[in-house]
C-alpha positions in Angstrom: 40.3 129.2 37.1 41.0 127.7 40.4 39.7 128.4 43.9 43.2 129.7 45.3 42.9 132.8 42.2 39.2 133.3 42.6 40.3 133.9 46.8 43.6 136.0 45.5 41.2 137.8 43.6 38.9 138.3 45.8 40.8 139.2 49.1 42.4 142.0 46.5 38.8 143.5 45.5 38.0 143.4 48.9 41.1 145.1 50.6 40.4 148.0 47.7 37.0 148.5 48.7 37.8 149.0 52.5 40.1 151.4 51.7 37.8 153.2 49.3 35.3 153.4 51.7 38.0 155.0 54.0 39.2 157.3 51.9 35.6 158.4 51.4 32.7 157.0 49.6 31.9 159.9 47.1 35.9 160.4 45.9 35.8 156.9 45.2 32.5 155.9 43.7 33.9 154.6 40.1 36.5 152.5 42.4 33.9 151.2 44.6 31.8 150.5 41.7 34.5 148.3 39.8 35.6 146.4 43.0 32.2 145.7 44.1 30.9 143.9 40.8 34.4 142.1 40.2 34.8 140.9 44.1 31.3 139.8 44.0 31.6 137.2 40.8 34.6 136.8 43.0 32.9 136.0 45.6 30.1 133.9 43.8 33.0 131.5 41.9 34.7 130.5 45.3 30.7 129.7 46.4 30.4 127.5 43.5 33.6 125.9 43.7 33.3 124.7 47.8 29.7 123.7 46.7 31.2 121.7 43.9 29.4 123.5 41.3 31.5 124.2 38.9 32.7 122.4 35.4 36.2 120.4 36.1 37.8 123.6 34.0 36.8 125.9 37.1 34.0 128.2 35.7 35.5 132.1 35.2 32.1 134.2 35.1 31.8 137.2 33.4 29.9 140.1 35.6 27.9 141.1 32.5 25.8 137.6 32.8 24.0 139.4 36.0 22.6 142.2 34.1 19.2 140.0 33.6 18.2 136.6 35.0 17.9 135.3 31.2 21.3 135.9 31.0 22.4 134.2 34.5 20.1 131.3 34.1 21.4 130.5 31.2 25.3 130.8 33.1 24.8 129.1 35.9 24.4 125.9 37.4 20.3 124.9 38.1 20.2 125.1 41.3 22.4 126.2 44.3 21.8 127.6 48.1 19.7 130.9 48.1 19.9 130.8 44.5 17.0 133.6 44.4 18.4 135.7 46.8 22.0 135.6 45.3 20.7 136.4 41.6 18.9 139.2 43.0 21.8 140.8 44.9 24.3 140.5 42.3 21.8 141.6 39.7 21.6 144.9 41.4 24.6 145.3 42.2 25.8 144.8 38.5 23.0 147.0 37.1 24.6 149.5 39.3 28.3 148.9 38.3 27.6 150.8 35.2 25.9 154.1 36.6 28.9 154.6 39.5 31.7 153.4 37.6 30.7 155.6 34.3 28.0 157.8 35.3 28.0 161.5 37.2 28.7 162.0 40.6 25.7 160.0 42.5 24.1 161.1 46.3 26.2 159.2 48.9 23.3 157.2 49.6 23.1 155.6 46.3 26.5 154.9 47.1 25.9 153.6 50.5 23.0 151.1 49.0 25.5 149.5 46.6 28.4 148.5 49.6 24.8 147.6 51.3 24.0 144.9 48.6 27.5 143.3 48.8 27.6 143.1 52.3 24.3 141.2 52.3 26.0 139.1 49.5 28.5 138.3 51.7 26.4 137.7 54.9 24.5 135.3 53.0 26.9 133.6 51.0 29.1 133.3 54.0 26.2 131.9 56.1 26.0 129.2 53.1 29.4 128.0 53.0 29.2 127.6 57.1 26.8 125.3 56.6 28.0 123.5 53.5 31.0 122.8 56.2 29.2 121.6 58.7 27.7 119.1 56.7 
């Protein structure tokens, strides 16, 4: 996949969660589940493509390779910026993907903890490309 569709995508998963959270958090927790997991791989592809770390096919990750580090490890390239911190984030926020998109009704907070997690994923992967630029 190239970068323009990953950014397409993205921008789209993003727009949806903003007006999820809008329209109210609980109302929209299966929505905000799904666009959280898919605009963070999203999110993580366009990373890997500025940084140059992708195969010359453009990598298209599945979300399911987050569920365990095994599994992402075995995905991803060796080594990238804040590799530890970005496997952790998106780990979580996959392992959660399941319970809000499927599961009962959860407490706002659980919720609030998930948007939480991709916001940090952004801050930090954002910071990232920043400095990949300056470079």
């Amino acid at each position: 996949m190239i970068i323009e569709e990953h950014e397409a995508a993205y921008k789209e998963h993003l727009k949806h969660i903003h007006r999820d959270i809008e329209e109210g958090i609980e109302e929209n927790q299966r929505d905000i589940g799904f666009n959280i997991s898919q605009g963070s791989v999203e999110l993580f592809s366009i990373f890997l493509h500025k940084l140059n770390l992708t195969g010359s096919s453009g990598e298209k990750f599945d979300h399911r390779i987050f569920k365990t580090k095994k599994l992402a490890e075995k995905r991803l390239p060796p080594d990238f910026p804040q590799k530890k911190e970005i496997l952790n984030l998106m780990m979580k926020i996959e392992l959660e993907r399941n319970v809000l998109c499927y599961g009962k009704r959860k407490p706002p907070e659980r919720i609030k903890e998930v948007i939480t997690y991709f916001n940090n994923l952004r801050e930090i992967i954002n910071k990232e490309l920043q400095n990949a630029r300056k470079k």
